[in-house]
PDB file of N, CA, C and O in Angstrom:
ATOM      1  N   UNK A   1       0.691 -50.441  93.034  1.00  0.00           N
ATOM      2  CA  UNK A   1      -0.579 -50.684  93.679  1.00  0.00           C
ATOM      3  C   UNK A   1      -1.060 -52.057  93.233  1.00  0.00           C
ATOM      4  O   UNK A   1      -0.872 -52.358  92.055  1.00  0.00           O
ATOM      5  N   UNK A   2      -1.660 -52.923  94.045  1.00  0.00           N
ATOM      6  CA  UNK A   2      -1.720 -54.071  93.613  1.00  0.00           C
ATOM      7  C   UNK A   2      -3.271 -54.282  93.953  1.00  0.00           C
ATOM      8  O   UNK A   2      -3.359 -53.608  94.980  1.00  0.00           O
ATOM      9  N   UNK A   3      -4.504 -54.788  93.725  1.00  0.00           N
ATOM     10  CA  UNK A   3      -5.909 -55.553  94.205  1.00  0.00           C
ATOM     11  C   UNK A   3      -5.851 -56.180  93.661  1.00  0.00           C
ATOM     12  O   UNK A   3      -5.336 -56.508  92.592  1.00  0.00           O
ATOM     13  N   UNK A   4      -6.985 -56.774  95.072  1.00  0.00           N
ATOM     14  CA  UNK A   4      -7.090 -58.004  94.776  1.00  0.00           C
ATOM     15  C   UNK A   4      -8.773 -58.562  94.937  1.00  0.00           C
ATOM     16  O   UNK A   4      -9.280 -58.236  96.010  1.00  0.00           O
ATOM     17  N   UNK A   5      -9.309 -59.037  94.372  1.00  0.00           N
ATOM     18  CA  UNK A   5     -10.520 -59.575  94.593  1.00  0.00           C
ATOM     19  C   UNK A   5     -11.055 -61.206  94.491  1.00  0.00           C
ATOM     20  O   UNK A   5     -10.258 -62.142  94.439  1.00  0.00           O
ATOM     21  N   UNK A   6     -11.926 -61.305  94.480  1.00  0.00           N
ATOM     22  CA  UNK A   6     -12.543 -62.690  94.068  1.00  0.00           C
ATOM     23  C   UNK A   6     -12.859 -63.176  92.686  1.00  0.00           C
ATOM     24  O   UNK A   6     -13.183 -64.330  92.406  1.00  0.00           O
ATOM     25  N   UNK A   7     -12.687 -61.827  91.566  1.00  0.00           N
ATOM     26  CA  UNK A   7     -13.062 -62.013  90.579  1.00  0.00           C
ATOM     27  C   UNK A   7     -12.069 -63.174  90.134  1.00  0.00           C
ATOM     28  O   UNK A   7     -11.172 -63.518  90.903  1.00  0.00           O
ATOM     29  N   UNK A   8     -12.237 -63.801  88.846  1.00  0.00           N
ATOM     30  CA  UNK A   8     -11.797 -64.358  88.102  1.00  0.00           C
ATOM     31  C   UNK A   8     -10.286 -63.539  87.267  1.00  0.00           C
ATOM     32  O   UNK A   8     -10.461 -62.368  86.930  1.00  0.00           O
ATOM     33  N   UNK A   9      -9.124 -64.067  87.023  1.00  0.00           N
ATOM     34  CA  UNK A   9      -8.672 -63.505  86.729  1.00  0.00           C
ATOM     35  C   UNK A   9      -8.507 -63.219  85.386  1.00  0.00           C
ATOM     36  O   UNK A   9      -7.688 -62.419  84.934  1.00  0.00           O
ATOM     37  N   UNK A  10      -9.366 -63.943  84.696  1.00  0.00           N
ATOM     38  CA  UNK A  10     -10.012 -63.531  83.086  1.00  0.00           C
ATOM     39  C   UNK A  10     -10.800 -62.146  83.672  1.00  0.00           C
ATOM     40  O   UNK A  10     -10.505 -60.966  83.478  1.00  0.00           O
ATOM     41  N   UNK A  11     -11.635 -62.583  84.266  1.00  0.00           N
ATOM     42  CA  UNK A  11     -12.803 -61.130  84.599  1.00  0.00           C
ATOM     43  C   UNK A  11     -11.618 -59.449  84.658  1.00  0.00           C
ATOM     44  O   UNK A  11     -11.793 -58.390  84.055  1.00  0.00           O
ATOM     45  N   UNK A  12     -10.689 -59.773  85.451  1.00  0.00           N
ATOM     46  CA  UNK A  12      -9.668 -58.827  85.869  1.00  0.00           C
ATOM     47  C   UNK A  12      -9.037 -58.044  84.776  1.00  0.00           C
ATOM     48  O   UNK A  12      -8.743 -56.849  84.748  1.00  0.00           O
ATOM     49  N   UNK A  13      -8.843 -59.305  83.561  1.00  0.00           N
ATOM     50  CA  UNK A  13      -8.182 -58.481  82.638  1.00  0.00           C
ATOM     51  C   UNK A  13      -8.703 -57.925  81.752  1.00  0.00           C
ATOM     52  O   UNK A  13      -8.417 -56.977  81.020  1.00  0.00           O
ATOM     53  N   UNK A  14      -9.963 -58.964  81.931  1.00  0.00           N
ATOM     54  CA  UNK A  14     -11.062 -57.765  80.940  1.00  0.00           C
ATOM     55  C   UNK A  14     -10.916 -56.782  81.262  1.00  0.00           C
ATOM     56  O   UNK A  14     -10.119 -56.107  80.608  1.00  0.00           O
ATOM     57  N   UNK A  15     -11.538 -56.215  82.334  1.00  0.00           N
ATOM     58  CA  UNK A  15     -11.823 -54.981  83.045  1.00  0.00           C
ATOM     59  C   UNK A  15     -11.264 -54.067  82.915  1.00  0.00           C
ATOM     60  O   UNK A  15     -11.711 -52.973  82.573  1.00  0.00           O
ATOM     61  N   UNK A  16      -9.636 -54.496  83.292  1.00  0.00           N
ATOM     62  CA  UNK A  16      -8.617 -53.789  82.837  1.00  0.00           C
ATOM     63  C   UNK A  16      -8.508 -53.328  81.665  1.00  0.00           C
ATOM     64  O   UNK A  16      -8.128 -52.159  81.595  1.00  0.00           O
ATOM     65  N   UNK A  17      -8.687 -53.786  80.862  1.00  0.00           N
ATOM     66  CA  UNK A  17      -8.358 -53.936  79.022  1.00  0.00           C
ATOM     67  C   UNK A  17      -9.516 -52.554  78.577  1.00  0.00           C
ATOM     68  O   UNK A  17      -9.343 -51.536  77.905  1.00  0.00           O
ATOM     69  N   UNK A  18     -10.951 -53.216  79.459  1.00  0.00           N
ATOM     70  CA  UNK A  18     -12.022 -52.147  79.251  1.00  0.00           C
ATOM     71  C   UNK A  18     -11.592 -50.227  79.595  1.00  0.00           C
ATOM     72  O   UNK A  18     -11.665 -49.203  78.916  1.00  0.00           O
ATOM     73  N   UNK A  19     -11.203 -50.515  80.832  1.00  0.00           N
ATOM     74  CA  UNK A  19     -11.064 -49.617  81.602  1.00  0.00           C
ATOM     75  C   UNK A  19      -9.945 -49.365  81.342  1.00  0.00           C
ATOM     76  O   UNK A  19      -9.549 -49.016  82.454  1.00  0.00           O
ATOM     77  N   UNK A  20      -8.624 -49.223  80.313  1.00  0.00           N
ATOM     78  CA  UNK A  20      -7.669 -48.804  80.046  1.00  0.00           C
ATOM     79  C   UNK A  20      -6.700 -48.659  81.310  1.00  0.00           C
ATOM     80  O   UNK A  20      -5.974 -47.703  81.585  1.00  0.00           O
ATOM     81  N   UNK A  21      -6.832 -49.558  81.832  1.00  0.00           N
ATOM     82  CA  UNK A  21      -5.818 -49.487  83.380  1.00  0.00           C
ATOM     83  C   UNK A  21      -4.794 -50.378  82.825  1.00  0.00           C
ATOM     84  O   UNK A  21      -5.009 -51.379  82.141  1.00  0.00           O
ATOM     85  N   UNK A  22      -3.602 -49.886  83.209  1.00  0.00           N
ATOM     86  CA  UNK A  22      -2.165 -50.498  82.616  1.00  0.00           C
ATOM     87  C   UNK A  22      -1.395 -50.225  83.567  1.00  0.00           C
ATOM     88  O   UNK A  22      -0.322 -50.821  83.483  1.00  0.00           O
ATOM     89  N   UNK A  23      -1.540 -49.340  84.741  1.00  0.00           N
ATOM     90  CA  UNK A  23      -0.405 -49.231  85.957  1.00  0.00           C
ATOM     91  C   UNK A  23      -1.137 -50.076  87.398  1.00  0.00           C
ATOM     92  O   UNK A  23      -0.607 -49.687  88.439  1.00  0.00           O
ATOM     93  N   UNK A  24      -1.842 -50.757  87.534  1.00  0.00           N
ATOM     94  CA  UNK A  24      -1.908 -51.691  88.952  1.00  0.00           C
ATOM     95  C   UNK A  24      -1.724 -53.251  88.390  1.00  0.00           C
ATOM     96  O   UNK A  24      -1.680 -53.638  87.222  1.00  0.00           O
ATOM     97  N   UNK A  25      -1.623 -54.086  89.750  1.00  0.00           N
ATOM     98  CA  UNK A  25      -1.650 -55.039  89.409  1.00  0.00           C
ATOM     99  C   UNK A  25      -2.878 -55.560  90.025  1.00  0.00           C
ATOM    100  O   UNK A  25      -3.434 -55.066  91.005  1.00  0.00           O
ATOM    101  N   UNK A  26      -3.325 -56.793  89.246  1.00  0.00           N
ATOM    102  CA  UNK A  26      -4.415 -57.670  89.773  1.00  0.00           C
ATOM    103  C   UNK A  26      -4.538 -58.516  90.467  1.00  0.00           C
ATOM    104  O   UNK A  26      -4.037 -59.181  89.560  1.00  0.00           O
ATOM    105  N   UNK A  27      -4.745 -59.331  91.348  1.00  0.00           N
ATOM    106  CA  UNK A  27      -4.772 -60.478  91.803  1.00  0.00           C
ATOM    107  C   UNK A  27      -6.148 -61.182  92.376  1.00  0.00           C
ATOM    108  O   UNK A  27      -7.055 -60.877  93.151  1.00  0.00           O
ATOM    109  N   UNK A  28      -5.748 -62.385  91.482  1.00  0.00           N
ATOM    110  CA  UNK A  28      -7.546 -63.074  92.145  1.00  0.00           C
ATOM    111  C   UNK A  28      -7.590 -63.940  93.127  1.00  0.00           C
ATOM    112  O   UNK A  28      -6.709 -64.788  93.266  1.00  0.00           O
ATOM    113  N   UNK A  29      -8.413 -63.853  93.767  1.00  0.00           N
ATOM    114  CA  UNK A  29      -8.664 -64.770  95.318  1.00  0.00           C
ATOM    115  C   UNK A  29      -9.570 -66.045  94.855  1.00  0.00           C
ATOM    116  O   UNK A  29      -9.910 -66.831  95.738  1.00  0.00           O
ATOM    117  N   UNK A  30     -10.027 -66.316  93.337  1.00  0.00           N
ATOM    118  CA  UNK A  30     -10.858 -67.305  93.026  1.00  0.00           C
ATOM    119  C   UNK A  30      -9.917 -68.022  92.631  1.00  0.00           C
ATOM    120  O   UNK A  30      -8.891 -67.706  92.028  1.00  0.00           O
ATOM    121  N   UNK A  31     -10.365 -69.227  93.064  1.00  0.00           N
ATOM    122  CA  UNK A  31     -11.501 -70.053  93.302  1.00  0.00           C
ATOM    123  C   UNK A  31     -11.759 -70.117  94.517  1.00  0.00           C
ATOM    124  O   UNK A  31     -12.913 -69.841  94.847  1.00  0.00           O
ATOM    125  N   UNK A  32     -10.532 -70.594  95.828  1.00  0.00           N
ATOM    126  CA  UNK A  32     -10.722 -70.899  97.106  1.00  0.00           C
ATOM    127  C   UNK A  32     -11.081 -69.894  98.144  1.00  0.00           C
ATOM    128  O   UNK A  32     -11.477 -70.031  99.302  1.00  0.00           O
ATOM    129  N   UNK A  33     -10.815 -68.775  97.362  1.00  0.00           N
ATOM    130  CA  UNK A  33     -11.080 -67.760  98.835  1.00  0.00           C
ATOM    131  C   UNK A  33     -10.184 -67.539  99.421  1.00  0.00           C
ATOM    132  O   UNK A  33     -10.388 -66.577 100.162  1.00  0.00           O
ATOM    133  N   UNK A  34      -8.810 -68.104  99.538  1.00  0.00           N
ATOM    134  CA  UNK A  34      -7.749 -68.503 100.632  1.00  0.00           C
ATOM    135  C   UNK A  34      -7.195 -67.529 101.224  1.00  0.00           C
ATOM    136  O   UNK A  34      -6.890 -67.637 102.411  1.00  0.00           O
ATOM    137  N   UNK A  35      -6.869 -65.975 100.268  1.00  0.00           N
ATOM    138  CA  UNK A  35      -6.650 -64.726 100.842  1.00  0.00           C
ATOM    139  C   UNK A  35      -7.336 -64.139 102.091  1.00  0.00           C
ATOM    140  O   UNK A  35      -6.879 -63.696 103.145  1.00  0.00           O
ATOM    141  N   UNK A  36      -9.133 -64.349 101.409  1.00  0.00           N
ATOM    142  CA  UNK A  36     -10.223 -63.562 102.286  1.00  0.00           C
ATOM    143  C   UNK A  36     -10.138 -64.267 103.593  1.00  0.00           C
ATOM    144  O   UNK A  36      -9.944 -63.681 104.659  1.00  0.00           O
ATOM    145  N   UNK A  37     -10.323 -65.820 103.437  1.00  0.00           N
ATOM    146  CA  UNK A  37     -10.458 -66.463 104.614  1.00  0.00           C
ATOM    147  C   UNK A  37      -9.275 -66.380 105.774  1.00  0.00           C
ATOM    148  O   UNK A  37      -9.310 -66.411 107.004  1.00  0.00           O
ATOM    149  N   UNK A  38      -8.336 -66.274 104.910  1.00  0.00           N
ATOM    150  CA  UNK A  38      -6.758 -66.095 105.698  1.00  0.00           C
ATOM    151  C   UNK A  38      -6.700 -64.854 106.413  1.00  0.00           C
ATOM    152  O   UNK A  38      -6.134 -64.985 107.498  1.00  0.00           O
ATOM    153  N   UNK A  39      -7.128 -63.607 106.144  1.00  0.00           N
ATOM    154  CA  UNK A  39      -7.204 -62.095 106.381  1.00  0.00           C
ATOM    155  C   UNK A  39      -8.816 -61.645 107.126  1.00  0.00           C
ATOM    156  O   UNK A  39      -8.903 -60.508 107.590  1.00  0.00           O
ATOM    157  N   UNK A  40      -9.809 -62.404 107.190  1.00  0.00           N
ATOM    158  CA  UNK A  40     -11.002 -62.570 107.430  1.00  0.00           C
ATOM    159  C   UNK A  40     -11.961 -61.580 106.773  1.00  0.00           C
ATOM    160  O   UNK A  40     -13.017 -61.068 107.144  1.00  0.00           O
ATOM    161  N   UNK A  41     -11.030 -61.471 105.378  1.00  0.00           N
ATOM    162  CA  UNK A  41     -11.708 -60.272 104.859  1.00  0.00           C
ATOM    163  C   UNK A  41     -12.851 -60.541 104.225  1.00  0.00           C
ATOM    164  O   UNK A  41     -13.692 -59.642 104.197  1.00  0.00           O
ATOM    165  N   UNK A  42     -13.096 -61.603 103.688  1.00  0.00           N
ATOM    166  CA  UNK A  42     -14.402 -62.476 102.883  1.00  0.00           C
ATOM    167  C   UNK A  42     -15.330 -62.652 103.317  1.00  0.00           C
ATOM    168  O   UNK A  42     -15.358 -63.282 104.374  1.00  0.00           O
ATOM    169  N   UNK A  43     -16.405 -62.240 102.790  1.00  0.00           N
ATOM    170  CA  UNK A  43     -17.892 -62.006 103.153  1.00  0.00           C
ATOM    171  C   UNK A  43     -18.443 -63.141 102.069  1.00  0.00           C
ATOM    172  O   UNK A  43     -18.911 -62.961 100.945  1.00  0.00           O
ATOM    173  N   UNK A  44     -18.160 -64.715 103.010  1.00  0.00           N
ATOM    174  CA  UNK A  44     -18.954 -65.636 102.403  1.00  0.00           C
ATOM    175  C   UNK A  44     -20.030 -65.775 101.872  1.00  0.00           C
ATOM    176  O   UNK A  44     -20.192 -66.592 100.966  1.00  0.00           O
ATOM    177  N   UNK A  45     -21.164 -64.861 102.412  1.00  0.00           N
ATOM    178  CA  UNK A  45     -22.737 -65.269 101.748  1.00  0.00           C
ATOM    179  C   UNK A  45     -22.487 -64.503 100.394  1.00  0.00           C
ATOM    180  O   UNK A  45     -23.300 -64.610  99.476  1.00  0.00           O
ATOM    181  N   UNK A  46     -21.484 -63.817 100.292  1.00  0.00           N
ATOM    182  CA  UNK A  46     -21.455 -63.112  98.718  1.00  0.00           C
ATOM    183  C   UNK A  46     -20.307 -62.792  98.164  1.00  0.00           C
ATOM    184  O   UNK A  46     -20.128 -61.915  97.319  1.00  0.00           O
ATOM    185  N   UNK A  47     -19.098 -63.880  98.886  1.00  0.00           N
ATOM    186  CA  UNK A  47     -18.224 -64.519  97.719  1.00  0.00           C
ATOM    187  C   UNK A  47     -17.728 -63.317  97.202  1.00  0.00           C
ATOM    188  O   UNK A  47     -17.343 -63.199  96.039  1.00  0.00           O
ATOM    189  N   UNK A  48     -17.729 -62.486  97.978  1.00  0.00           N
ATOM    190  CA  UNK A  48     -16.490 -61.049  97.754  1.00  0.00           C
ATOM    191  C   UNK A  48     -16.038 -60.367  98.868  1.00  0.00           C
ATOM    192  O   UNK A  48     -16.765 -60.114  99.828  1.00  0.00           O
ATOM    193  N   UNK A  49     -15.046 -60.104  98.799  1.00  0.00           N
ATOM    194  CA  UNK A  49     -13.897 -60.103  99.768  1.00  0.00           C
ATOM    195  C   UNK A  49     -14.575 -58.313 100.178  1.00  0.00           C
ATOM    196  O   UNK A  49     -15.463 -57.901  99.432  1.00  0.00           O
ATOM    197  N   UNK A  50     -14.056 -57.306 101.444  1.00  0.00           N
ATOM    198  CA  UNK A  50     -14.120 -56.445 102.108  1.00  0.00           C
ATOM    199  C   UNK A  50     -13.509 -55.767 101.507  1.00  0.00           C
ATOM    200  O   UNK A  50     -12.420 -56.049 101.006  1.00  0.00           O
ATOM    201  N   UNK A  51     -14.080 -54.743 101.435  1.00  0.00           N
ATOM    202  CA  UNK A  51     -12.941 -53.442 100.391  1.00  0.00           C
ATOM    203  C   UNK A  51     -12.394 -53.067 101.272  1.00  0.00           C
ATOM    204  O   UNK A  51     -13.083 -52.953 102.285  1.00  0.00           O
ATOM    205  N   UNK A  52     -11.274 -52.774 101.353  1.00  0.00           N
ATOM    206  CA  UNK A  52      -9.802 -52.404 102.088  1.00  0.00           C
ATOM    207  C   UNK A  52      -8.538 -52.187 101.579  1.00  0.00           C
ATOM    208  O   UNK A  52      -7.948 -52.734 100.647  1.00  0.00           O
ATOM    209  N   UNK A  53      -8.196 -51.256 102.375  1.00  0.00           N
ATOM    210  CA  UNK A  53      -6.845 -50.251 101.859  1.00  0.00           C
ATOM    211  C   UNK A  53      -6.097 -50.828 102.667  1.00  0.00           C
ATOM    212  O   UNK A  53      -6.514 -50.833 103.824  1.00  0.00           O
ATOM    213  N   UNK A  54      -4.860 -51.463 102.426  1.00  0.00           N
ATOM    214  CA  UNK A  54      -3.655 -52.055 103.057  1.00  0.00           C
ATOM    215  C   UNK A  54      -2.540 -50.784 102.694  1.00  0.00           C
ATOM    216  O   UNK A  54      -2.464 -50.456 101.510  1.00  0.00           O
ATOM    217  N   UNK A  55      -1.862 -50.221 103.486  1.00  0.00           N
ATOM    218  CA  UNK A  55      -0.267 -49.863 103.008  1.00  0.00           C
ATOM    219  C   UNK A  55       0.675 -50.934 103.888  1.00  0.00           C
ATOM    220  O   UNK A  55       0.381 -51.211 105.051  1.00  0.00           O
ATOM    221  N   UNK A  56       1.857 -51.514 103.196  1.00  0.00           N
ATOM    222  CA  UNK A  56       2.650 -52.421 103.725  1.00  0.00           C
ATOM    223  C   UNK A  56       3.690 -51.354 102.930  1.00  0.00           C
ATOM    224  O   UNK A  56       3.682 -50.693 101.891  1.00  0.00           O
ATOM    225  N   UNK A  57       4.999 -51.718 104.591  1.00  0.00           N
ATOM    226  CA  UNK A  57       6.432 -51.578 104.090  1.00  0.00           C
ATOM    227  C   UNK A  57       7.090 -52.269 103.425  1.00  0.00           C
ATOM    228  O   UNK A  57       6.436 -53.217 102.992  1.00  0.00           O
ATOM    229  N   UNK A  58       8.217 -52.259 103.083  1.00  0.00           N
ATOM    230  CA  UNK A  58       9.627 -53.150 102.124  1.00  0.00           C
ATOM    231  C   UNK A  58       9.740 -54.258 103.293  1.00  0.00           C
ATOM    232  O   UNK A  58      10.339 -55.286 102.979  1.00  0.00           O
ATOM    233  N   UNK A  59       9.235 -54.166 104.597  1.00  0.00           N
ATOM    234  CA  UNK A  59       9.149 -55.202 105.026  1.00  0.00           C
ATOM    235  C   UNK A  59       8.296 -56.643 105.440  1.00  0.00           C
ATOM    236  O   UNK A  59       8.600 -57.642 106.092  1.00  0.00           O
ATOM    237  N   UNK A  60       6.749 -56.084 104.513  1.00  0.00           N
ATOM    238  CA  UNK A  60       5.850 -56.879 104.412  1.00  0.00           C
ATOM    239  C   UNK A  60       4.882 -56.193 105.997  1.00  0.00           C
ATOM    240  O   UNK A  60       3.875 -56.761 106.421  1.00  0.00           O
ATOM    241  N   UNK A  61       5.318 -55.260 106.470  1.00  0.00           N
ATOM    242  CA  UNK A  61       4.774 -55.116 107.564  1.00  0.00           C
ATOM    243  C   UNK A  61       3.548 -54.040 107.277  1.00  0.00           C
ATOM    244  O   UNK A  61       3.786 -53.064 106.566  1.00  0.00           O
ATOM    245  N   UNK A  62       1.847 -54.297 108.012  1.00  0.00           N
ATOM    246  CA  UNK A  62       1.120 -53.364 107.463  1.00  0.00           C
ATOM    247  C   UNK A  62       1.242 -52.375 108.529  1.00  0.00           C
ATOM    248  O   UNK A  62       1.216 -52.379 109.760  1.00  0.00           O
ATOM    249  N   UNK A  63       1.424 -51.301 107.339  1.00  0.00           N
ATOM    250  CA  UNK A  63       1.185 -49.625 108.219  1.00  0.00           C
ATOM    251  C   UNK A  63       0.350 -49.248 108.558  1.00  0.00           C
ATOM    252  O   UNK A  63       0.130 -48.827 109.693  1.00  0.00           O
ATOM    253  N   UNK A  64      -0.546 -49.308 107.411  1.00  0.00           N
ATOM    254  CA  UNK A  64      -1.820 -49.029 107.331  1.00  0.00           C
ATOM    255  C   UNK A  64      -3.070 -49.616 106.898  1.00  0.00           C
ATOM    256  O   UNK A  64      -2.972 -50.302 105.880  1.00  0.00           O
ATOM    257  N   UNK A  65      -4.218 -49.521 107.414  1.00  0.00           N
ATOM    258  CA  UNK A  65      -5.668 -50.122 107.427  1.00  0.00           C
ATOM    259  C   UNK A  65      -6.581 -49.428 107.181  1.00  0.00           C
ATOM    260  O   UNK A  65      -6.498 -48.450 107.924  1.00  0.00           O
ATOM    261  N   UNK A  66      -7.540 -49.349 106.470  1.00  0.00           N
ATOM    262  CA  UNK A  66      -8.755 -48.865 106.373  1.00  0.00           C
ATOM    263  C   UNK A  66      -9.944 -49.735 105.815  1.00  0.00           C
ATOM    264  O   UNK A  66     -10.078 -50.131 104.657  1.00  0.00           O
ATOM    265  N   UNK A  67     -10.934 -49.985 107.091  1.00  0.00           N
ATOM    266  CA  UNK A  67     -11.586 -50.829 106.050  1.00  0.00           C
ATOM    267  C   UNK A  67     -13.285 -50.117 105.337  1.00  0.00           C
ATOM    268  O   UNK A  67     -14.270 -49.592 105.857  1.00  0.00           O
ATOM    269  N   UNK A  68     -13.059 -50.322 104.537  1.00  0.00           N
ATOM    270  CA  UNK A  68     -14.406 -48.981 103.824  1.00  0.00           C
ATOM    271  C   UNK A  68     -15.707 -49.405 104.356  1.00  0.00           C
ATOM    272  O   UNK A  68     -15.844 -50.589 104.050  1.00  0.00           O
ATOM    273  N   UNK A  69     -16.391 -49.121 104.797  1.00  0.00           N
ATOM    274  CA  UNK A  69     -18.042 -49.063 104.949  1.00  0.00           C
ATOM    275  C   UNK A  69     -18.415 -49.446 103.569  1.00  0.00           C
ATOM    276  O   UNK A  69     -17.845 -49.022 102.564  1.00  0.00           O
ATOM    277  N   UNK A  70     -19.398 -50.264 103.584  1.00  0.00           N
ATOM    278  CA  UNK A  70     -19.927 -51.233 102.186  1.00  0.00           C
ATOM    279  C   UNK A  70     -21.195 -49.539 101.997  1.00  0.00           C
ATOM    280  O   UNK A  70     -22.026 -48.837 102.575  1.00  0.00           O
ATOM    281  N   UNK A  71     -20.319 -49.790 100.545  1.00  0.00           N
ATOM    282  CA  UNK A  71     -21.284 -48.862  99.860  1.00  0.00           C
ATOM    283  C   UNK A  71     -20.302 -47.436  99.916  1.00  0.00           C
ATOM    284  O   UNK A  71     -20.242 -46.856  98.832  1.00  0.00           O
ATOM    285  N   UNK A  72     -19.856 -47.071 100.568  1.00  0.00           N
ATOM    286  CA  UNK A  72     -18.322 -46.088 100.985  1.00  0.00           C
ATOM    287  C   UNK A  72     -17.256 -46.444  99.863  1.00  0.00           C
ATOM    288  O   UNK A  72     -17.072 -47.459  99.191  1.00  0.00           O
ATOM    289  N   UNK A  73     -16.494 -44.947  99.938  1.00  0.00           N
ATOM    290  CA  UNK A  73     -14.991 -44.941  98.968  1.00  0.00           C
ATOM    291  C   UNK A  73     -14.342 -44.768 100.366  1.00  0.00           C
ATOM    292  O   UNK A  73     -14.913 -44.310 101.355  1.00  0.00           O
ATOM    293  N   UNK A  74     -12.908 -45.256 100.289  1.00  0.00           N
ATOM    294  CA  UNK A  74     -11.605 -45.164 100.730  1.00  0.00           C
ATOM    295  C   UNK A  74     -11.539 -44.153 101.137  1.00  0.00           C
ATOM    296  O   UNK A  74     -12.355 -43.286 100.825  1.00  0.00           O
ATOM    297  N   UNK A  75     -10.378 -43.909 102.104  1.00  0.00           N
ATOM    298  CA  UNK A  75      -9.950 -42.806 102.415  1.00  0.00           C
ATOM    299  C   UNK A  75      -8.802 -42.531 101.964  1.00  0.00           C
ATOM    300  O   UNK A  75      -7.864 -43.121 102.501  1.00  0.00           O
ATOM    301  N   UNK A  76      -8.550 -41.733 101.044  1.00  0.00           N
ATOM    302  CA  UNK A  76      -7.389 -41.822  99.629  1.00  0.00           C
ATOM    303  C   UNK A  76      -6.506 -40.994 100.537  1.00  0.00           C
ATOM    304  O   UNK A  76      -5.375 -41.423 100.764  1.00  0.00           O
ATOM    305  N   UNK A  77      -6.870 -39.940 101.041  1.00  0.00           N
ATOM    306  CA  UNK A  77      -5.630 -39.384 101.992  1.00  0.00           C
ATOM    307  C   UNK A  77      -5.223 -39.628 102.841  1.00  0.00           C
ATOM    308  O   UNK A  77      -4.130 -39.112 103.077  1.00  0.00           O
ATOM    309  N   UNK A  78      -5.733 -40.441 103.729  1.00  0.00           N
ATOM    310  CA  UNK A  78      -5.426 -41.501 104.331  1.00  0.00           C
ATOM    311  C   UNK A  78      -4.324 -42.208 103.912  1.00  0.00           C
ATOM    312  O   UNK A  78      -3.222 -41.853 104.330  1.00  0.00           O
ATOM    313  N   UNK A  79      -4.415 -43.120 103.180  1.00  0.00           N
ATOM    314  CA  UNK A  79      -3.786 -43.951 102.510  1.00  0.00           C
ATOM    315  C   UNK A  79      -2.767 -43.372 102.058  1.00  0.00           C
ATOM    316  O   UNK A  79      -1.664 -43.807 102.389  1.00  0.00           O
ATOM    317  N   UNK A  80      -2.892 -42.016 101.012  1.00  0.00           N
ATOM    318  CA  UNK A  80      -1.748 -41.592 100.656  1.00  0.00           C
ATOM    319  C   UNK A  80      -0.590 -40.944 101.573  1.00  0.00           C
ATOM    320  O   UNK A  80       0.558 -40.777 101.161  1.00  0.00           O
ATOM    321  N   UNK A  81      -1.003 -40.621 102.788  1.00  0.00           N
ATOM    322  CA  UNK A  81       0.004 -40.187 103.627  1.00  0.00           C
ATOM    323  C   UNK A  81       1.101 -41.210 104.803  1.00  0.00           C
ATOM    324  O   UNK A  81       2.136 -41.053 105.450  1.00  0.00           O
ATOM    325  N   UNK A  82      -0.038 -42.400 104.512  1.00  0.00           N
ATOM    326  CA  UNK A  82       0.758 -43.187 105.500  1.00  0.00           C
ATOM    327  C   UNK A  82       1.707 -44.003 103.720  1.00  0.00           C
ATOM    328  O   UNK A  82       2.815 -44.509 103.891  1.00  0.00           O
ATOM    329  N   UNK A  83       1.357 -43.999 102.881  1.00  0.00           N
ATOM    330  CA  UNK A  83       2.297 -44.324 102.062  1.00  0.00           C
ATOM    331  C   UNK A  83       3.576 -43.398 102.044  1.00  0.00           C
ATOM    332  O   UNK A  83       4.678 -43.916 102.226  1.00  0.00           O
ATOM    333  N   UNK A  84       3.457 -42.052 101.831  1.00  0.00           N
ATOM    334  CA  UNK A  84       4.046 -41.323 102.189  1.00  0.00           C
ATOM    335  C   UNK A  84       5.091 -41.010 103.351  1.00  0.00           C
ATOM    336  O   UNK A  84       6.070 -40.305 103.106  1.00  0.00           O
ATOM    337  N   UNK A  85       4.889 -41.499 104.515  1.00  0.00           N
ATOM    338  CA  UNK A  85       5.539 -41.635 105.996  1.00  0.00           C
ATOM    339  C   UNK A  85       6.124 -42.974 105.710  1.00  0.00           C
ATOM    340  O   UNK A  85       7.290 -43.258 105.985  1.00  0.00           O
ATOM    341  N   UNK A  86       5.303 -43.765 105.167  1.00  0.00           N
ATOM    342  CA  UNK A  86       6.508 -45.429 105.132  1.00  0.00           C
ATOM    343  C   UNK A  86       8.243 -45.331 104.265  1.00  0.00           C
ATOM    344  O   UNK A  86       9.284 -45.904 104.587  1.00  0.00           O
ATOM    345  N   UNK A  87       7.883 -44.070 102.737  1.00  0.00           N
ATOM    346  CA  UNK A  87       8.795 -43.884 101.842  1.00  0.00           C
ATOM    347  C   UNK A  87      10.016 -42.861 102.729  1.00  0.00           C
ATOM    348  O   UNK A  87      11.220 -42.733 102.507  1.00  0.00           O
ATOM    349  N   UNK A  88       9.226 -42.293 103.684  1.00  0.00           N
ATOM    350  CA  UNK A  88      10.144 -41.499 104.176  1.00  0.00           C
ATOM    351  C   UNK A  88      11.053 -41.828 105.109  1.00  0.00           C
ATOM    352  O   UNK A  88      12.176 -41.384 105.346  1.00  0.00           O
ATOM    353  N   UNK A  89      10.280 -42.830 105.697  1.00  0.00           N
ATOM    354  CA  UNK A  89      10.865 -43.942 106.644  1.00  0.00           C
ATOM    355  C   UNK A  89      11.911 -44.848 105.889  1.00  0.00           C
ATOM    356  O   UNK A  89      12.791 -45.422 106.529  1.00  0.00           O
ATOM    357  N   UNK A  90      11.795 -44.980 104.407  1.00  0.00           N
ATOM    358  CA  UNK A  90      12.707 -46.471 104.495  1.00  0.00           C
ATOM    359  C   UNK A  90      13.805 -45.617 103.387  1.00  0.00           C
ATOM    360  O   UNK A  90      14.604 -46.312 102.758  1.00  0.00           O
ATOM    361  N   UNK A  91      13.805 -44.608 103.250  1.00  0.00           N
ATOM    362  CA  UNK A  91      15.188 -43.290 102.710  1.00  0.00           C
ATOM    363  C   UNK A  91      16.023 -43.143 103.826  1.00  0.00           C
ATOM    364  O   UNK A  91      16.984 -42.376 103.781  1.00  0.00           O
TER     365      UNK A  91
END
């Protein structure tokens, strides 16, 4: 599982370190934005990107989308089933 945000990627590992998370990976979109702006996921007036659930195959291709309602959680089963249908797909 990989996110990604705008934070800093000092901020990231804090967090991590805080929050005892040791199985995802991080990735930061600071300084330029270049992810959000590239994906139109970035919500410029506040310099943080759209919470969203991507599933991509072994081929970089996305399966799946969800984009959360601000203030909303994910749809984890969602997500987990089309992860699920991609693994079954590429066996």
């Amino acid at each position: 599982i990989i996110t990604i945000s705008t934070n800093t990627a000092q901020g990231q590992d804090s967090f991590a370190k805080k929050a005892n998370i040791s199985n995802l990976i991080f990735l930061s979109d600071n300084p330029n934005f270049d992810f959000g702006k590239n994906t139109g996921l970035l919500i410029e007036e506040m310099g943080m990107l759209r919470r969203t659930v991507l599933v991509v195959d072994e081929k970089n291709i996305i399966r799946y989308v969800d984009f959360v309602p601000s203030g909303g959680l994910p749809d984890i089963k969602g997500a987990l089933n089309a992860a699920k249908q991609v693994l079954l797909e590429s066996s």
